[in-house]
mmCIF file as Biopython writes it, N, C-alpha, C and O atoms, coordinates in Angstrom:
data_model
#
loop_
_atom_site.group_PDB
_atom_site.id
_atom_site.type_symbol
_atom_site.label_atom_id
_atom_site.label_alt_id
_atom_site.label_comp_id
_atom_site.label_asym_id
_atom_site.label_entity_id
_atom_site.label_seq_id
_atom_site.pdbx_PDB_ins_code
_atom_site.Cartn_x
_atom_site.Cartn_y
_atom_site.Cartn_z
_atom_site.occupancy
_atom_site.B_iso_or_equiv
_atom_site.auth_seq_id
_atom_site.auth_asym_id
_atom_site.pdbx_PDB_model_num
ATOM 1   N N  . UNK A ? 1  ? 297.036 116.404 157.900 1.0 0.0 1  A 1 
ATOM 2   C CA . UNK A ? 1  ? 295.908 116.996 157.203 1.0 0.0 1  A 1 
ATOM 3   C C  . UNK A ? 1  ? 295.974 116.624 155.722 1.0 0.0 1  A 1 
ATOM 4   O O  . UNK A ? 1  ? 297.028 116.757 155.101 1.0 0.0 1  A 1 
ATOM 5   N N  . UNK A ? 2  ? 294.829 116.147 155.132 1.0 0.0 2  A 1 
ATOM 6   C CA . UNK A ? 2  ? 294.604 116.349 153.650 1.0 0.0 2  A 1 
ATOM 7   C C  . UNK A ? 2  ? 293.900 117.078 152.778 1.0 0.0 2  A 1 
ATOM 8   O O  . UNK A ? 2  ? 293.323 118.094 153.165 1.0 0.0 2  A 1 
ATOM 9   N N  . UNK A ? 3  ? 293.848 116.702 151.583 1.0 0.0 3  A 1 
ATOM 10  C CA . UNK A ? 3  ? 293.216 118.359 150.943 1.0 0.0 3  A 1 
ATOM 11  C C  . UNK A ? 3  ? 291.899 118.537 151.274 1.0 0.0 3  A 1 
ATOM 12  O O  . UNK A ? 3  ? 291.383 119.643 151.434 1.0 0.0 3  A 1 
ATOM 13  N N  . UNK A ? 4  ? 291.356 117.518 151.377 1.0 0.0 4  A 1 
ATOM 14  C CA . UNK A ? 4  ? 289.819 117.448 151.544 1.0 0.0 4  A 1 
ATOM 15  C C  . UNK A ? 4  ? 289.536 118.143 152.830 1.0 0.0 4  A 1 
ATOM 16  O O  . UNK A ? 4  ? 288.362 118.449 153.042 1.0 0.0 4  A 1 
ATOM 17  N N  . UNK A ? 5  ? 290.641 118.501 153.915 1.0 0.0 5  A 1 
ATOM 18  C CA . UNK A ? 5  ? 290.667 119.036 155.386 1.0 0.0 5  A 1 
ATOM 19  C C  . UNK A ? 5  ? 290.509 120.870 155.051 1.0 0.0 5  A 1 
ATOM 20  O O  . UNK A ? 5  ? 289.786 121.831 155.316 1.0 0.0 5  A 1 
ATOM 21  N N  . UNK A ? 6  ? 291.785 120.483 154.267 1.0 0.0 6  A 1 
ATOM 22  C CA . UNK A ? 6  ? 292.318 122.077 153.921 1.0 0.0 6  A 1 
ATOM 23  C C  . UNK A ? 6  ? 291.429 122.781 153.246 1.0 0.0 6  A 1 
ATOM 24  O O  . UNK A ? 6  ? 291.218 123.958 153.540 1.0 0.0 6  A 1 
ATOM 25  N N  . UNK A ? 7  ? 290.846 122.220 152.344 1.0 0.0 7  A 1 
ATOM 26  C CA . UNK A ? 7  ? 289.436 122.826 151.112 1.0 0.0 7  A 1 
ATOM 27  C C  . UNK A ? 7  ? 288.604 122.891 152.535 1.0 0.0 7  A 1 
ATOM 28  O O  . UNK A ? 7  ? 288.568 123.993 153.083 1.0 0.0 7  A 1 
ATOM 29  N N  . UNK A ? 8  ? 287.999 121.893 153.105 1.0 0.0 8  A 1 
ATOM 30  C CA . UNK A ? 8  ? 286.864 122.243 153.253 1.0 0.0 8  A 1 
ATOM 31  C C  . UNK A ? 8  ? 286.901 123.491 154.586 1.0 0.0 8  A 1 
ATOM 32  O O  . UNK A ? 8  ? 286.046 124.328 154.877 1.0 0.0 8  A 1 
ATOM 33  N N  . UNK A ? 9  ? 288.171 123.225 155.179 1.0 0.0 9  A 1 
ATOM 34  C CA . UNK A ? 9  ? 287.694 124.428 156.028 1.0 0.0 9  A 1 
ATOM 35  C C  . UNK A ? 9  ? 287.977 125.891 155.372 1.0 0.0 9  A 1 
ATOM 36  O O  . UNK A ? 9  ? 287.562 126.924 155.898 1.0 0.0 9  A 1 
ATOM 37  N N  . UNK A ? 10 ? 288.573 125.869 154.417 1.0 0.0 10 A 1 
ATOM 38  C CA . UNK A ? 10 ? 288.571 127.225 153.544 1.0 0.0 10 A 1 
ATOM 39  C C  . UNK A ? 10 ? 287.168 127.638 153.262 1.0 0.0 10 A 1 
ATOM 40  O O  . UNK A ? 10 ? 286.819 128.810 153.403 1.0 0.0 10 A 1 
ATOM 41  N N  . UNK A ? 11 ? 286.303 126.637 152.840 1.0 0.0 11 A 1 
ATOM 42  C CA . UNK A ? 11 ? 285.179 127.014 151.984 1.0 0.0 11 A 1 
ATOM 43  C C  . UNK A ? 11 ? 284.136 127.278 153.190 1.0 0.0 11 A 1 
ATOM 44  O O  . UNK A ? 11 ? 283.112 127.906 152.919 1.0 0.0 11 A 1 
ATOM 45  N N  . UNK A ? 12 ? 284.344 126.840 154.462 1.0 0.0 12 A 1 
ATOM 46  C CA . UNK A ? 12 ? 284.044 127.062 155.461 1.0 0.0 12 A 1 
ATOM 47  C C  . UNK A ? 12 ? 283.518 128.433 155.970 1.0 0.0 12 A 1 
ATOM 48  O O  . UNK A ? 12 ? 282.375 128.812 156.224 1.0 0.0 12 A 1 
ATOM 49  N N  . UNK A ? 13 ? 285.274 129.331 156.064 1.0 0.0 13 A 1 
ATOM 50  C CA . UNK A ? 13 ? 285.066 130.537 156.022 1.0 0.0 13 A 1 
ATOM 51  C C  . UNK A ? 13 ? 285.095 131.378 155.205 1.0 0.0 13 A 1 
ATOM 52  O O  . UNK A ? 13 ? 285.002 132.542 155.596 1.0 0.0 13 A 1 
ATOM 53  N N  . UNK A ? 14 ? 285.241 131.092 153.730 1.0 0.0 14 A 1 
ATOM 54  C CA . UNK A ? 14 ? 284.643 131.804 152.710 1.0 0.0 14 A 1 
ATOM 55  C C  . UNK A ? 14 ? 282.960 132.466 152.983 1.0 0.0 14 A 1 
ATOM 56  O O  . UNK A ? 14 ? 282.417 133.568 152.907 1.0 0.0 14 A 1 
ATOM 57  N N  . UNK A ? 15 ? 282.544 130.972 153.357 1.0 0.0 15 A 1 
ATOM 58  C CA . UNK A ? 15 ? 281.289 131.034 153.285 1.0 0.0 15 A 1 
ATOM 59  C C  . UNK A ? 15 ? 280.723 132.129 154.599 1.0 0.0 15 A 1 
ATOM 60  O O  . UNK A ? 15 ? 279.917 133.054 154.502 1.0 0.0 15 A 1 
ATOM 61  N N  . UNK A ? 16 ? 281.411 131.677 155.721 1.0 0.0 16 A 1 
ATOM 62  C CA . UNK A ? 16 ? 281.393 132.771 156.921 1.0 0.0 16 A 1 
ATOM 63  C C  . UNK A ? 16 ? 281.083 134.138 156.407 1.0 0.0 16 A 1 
ATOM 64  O O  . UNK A ? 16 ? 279.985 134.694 156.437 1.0 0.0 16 A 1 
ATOM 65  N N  . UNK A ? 17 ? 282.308 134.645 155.887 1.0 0.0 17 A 1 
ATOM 66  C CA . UNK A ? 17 ? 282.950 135.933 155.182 1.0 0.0 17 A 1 
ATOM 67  C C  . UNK A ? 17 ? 281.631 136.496 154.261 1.0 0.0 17 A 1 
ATOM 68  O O  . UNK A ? 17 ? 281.138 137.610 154.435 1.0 0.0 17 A 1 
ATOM 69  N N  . UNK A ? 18 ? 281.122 135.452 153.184 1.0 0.0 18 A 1 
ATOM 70  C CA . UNK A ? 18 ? 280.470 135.787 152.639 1.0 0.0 18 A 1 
ATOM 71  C C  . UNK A ? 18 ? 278.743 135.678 152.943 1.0 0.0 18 A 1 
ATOM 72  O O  . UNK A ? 18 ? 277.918 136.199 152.193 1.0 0.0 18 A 1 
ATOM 73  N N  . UNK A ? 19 ? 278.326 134.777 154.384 1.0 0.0 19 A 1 
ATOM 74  C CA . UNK A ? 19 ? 276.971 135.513 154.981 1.0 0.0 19 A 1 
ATOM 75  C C  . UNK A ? 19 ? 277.504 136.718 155.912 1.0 0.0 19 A 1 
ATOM 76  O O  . UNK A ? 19 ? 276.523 137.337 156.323 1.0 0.0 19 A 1 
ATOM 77  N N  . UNK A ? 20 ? 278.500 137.174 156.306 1.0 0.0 20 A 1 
ATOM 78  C CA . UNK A ? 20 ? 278.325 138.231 157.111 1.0 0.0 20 A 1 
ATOM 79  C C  . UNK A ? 20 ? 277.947 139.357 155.770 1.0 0.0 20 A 1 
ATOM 80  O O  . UNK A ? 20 ? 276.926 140.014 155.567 1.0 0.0 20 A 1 
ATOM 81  N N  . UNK A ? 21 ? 278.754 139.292 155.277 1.0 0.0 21 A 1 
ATOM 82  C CA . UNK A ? 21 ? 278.403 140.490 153.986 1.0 0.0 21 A 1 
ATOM 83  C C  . UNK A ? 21 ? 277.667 140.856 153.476 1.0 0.0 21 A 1 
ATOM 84  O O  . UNK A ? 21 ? 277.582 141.905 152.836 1.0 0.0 21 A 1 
ATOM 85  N N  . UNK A ? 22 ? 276.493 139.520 153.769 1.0 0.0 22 A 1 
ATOM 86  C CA . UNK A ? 22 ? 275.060 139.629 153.123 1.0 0.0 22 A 1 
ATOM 87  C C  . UNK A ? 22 ? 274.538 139.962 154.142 1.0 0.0 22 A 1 
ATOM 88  O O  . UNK A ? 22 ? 273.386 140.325 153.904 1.0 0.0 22 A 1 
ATOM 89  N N  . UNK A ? 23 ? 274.841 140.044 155.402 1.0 0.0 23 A 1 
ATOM 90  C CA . UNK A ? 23 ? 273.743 140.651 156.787 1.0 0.0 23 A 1 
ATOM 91  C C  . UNK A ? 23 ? 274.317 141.864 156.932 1.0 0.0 23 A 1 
ATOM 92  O O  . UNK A ? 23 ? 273.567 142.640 157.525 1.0 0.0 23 A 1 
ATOM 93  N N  . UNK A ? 24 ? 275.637 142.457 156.535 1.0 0.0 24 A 1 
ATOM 94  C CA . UNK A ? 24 ? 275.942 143.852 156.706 1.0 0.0 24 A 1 
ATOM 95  C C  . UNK A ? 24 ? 275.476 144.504 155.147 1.0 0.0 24 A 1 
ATOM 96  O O  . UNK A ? 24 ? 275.716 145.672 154.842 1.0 0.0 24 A 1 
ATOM 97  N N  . UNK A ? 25 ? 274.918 143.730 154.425 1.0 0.0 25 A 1 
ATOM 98  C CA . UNK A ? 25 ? 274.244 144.514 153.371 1.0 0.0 25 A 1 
ATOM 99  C C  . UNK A ? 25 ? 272.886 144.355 152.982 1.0 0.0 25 A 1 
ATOM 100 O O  . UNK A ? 25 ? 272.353 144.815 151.972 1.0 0.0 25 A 1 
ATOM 101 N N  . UNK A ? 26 ? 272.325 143.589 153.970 1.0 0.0 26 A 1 
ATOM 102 C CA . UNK A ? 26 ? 270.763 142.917 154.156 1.0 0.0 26 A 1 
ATOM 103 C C  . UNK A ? 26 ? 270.670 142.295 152.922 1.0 0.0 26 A 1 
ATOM 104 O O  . UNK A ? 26 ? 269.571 142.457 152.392 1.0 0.0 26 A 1 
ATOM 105 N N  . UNK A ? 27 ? 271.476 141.627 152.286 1.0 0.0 27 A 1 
ATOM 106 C CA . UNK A ? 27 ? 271.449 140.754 150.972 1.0 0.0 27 A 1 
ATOM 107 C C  . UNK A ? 27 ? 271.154 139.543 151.351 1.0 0.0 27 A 1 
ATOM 108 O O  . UNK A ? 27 ? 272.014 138.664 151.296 1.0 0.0 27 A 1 
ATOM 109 N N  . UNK A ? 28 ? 269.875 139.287 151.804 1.0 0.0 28 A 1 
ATOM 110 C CA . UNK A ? 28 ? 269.170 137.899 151.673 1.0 0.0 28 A 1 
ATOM 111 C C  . UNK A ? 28 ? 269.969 136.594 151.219 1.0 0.0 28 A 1 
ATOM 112 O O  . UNK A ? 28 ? 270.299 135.650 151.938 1.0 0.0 28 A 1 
ATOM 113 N N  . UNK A ? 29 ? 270.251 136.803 149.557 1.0 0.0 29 A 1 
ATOM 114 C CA . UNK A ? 29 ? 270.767 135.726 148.348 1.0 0.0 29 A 1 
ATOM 115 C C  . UNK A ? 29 ? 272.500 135.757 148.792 1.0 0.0 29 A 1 
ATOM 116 O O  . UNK A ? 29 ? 273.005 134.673 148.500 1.0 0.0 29 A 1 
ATOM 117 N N  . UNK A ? 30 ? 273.252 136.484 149.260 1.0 0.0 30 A 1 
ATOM 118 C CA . UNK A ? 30 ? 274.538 136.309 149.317 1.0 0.0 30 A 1 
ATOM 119 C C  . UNK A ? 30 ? 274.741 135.697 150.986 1.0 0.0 30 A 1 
ATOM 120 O O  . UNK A ? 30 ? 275.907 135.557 151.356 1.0 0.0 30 A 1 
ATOM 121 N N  . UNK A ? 31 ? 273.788 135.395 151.824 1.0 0.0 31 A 1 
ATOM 122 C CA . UNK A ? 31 ? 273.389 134.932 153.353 1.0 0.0 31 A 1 
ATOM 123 C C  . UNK A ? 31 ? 273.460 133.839 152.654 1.0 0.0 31 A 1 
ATOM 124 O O  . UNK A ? 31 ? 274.576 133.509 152.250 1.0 0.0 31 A 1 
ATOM 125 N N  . UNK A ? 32 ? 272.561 133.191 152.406 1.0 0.0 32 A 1 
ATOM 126 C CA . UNK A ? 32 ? 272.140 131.852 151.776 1.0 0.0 32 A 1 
ATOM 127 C C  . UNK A ? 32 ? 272.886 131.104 151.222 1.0 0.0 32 A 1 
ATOM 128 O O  . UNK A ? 32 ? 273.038 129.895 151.397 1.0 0.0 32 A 1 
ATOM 129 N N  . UNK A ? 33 ? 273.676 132.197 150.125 1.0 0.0 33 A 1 
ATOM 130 C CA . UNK A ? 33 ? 274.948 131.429 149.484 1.0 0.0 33 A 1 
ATOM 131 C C  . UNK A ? 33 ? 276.246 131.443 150.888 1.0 0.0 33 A 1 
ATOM 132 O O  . UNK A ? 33 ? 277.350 130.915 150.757 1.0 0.0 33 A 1 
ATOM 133 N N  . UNK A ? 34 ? 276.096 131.673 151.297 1.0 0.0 34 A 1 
ATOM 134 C CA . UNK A ? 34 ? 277.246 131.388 152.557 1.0 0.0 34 A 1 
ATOM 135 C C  . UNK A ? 34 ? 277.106 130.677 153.492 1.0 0.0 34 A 1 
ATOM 136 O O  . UNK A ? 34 ? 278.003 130.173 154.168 1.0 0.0 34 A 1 
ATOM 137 N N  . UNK A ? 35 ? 275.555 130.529 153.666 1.0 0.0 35 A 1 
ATOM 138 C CA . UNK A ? 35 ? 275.289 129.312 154.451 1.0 0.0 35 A 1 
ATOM 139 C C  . UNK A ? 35 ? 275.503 127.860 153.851 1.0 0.0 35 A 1 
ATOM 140 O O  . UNK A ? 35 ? 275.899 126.915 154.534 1.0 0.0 35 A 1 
ATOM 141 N N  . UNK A ? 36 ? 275.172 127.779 152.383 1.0 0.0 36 A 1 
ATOM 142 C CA . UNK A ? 36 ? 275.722 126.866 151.361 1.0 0.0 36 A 1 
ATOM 143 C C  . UNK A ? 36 ? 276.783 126.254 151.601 1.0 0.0 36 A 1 
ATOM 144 O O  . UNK A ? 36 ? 276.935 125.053 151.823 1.0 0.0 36 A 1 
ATOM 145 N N  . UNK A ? 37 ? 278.099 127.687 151.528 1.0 0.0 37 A 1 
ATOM 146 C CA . UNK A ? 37 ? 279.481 127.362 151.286 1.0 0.0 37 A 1 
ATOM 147 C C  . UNK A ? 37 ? 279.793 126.692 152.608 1.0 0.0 37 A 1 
ATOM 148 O O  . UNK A ? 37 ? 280.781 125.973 152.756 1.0 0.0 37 A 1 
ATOM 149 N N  . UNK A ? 38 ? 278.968 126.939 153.507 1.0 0.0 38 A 1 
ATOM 150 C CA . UNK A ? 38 ? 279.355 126.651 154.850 1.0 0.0 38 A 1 
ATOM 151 C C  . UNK A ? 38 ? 279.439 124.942 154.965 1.0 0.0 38 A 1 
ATOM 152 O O  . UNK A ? 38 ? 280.329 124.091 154.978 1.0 0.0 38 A 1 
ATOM 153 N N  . UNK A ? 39 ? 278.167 124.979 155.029 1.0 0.0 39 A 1 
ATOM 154 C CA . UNK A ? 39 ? 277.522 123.427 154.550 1.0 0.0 39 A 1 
ATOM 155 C C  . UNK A ? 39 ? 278.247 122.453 153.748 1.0 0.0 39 A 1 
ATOM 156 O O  . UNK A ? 39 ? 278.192 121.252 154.015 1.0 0.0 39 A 1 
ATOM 157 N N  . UNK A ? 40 ? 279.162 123.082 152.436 1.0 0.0 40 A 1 
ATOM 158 C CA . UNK A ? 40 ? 279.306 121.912 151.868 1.0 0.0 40 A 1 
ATOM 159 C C  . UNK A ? 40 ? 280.578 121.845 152.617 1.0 0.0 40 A 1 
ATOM 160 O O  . UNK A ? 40 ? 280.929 120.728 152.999 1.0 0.0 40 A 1 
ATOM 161 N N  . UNK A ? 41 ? 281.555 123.180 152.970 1.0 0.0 41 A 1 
ATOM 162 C CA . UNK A ? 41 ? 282.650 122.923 153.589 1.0 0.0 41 A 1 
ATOM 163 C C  . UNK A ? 41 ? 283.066 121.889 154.470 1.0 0.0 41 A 1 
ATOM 164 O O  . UNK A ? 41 ? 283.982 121.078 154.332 1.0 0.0 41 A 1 
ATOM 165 N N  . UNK A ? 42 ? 281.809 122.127 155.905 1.0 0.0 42 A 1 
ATOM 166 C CA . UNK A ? 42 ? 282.114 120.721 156.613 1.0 0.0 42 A 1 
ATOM 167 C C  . UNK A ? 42 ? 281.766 119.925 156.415 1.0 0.0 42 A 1 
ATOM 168 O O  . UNK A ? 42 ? 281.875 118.980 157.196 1.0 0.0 42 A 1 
ATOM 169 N N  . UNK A ? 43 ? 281.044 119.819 155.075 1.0 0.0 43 A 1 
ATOM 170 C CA . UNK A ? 43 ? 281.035 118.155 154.498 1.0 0.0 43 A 1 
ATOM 171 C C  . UNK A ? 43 ? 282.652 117.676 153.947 1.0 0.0 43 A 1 
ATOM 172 O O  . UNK A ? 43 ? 283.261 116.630 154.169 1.0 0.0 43 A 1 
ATOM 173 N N  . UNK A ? 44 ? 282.886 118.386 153.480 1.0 0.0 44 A 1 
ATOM 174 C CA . UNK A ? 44 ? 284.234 117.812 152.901 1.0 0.0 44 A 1 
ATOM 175 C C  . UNK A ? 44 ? 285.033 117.768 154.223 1.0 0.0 44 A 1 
ATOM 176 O O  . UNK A ? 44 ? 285.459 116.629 154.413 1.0 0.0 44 A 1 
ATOM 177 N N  . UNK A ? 45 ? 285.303 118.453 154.991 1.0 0.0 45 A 1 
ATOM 178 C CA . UNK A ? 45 ? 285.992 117.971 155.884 1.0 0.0 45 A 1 
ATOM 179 C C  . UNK A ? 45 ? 285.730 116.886 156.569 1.0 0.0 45 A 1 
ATOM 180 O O  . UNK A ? 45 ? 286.703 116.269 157.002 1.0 0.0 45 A 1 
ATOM 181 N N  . UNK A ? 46 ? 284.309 116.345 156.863 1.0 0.0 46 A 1 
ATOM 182 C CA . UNK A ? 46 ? 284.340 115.384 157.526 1.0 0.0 46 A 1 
ATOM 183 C C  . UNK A ? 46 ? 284.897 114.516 156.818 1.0 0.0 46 A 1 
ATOM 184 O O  . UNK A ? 46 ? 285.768 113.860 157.390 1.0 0.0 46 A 1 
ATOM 185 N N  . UNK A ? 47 ? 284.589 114.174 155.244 1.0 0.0 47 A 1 
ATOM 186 C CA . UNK A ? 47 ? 285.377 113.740 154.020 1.0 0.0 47 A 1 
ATOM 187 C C  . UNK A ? 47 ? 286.685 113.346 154.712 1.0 0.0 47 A 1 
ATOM 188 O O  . UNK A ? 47 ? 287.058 112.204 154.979 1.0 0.0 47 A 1 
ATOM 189 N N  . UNK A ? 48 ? 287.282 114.447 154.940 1.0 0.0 48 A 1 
ATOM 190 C CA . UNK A ? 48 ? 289.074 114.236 155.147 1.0 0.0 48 A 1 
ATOM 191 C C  . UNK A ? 48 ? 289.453 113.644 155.995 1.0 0.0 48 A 1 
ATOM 192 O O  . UNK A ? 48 ? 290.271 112.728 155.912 1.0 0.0 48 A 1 
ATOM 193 N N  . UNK A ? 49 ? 288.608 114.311 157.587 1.0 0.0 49 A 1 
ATOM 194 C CA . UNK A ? 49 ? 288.658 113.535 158.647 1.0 0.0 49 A 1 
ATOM 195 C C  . UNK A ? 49 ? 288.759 112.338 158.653 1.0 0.0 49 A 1 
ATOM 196 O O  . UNK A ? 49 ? 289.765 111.852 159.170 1.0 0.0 49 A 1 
ATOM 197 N N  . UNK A ? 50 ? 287.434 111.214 157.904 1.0 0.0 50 A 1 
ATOM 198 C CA . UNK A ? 50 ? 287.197 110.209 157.810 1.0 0.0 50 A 1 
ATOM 199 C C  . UNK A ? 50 ? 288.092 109.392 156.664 1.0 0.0 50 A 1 
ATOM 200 O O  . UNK A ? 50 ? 287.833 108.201 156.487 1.0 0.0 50 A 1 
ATOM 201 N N  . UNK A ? 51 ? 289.234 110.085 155.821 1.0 0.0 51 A 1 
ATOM 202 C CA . UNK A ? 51 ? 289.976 109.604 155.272 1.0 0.0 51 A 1 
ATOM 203 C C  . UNK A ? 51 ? 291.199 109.546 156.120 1.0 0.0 51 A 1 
ATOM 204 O O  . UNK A ? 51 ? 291.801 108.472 156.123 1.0 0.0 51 A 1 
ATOM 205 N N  . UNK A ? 52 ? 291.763 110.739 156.998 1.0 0.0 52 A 1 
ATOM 206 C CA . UNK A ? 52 ? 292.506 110.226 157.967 1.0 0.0 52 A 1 
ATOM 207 C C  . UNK A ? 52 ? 292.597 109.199 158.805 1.0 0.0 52 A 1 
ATOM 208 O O  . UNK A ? 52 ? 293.616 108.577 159.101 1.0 0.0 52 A 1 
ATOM 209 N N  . UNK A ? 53 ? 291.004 108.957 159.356 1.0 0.0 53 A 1 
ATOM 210 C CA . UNK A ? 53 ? 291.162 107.897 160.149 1.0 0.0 53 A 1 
ATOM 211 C C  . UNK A ? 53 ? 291.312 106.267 159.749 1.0 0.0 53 A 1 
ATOM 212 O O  . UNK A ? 53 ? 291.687 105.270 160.366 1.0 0.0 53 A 1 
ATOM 213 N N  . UNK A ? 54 ? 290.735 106.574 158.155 1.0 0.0 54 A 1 
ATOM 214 C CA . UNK A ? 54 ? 290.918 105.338 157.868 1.0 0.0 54 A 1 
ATOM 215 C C  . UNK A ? 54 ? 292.547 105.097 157.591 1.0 0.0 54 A 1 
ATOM 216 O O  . UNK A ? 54 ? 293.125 104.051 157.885 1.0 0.0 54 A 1 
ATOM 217 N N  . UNK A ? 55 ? 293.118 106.143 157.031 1.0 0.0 55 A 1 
ATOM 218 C CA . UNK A ? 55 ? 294.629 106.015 156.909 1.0 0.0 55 A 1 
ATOM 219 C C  . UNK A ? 55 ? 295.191 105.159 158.460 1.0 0.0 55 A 1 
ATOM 220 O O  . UNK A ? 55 ? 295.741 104.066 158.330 1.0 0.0 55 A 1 
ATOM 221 N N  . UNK A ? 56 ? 295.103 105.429 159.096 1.0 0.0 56 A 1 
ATOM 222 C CA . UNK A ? 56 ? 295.801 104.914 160.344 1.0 0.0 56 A 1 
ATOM 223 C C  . UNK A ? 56 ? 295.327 103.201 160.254 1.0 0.0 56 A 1 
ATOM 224 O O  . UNK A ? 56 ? 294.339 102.582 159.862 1.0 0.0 56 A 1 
ATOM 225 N N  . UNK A ? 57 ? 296.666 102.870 160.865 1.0 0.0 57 A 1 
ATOM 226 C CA . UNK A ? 57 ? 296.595 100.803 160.652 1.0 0.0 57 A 1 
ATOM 227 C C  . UNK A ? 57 ? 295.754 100.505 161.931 1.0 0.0 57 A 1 
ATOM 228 O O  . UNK A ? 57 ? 295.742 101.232 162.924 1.0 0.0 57 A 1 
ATOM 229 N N  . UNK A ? 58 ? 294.944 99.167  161.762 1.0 0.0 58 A 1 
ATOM 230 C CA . UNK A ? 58 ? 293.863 98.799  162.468 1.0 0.0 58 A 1 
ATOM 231 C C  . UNK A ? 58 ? 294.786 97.701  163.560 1.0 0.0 58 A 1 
ATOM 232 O O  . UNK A ? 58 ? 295.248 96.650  163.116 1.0 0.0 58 A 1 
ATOM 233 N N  . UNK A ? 59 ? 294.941 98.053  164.801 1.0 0.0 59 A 1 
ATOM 234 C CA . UNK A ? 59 ? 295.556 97.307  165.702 1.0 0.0 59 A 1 
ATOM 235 C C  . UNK A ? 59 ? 294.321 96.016  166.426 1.0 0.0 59 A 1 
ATOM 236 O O  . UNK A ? 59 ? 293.226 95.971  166.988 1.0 0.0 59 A 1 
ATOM 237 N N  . UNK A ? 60 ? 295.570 94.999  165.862 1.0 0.0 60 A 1 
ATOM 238 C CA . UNK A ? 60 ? 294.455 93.536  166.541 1.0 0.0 60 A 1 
ATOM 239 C C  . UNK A ? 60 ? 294.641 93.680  168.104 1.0 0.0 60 A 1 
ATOM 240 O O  . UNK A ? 60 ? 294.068 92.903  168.868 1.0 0.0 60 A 1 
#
């Protein structure tokens, strides 16, 4: 795993954490922002993913 793995699935469930909070408090703007955090999270992970795979040597 690299950081770009580790960040993004953190920000992942930050973001989780923080739309449930906004649907157990009908807070519209803190939903949204968690759907955000969500979003950019598994962007960066795919980030990492796709830096792992390139790490690995290309067999002829």
């Amino acid at each position: 795993m690299n950081k770009n793995q580790i960040d993004g699935t953190a920000k992942d469930i930050a973001g989780k954490l923080q739309e449930t909070g906004g649907q157990l408090t009908d807070n519209k703007e803190q939903q949204a922002k968690g759907l955000k955090k969500q979003i950019e999270g598994k962007a960066e992970k795919i980030v990492g993913d796709a830096r792992e795979i390139l790490k690995k040597p290309v067999k002829p």
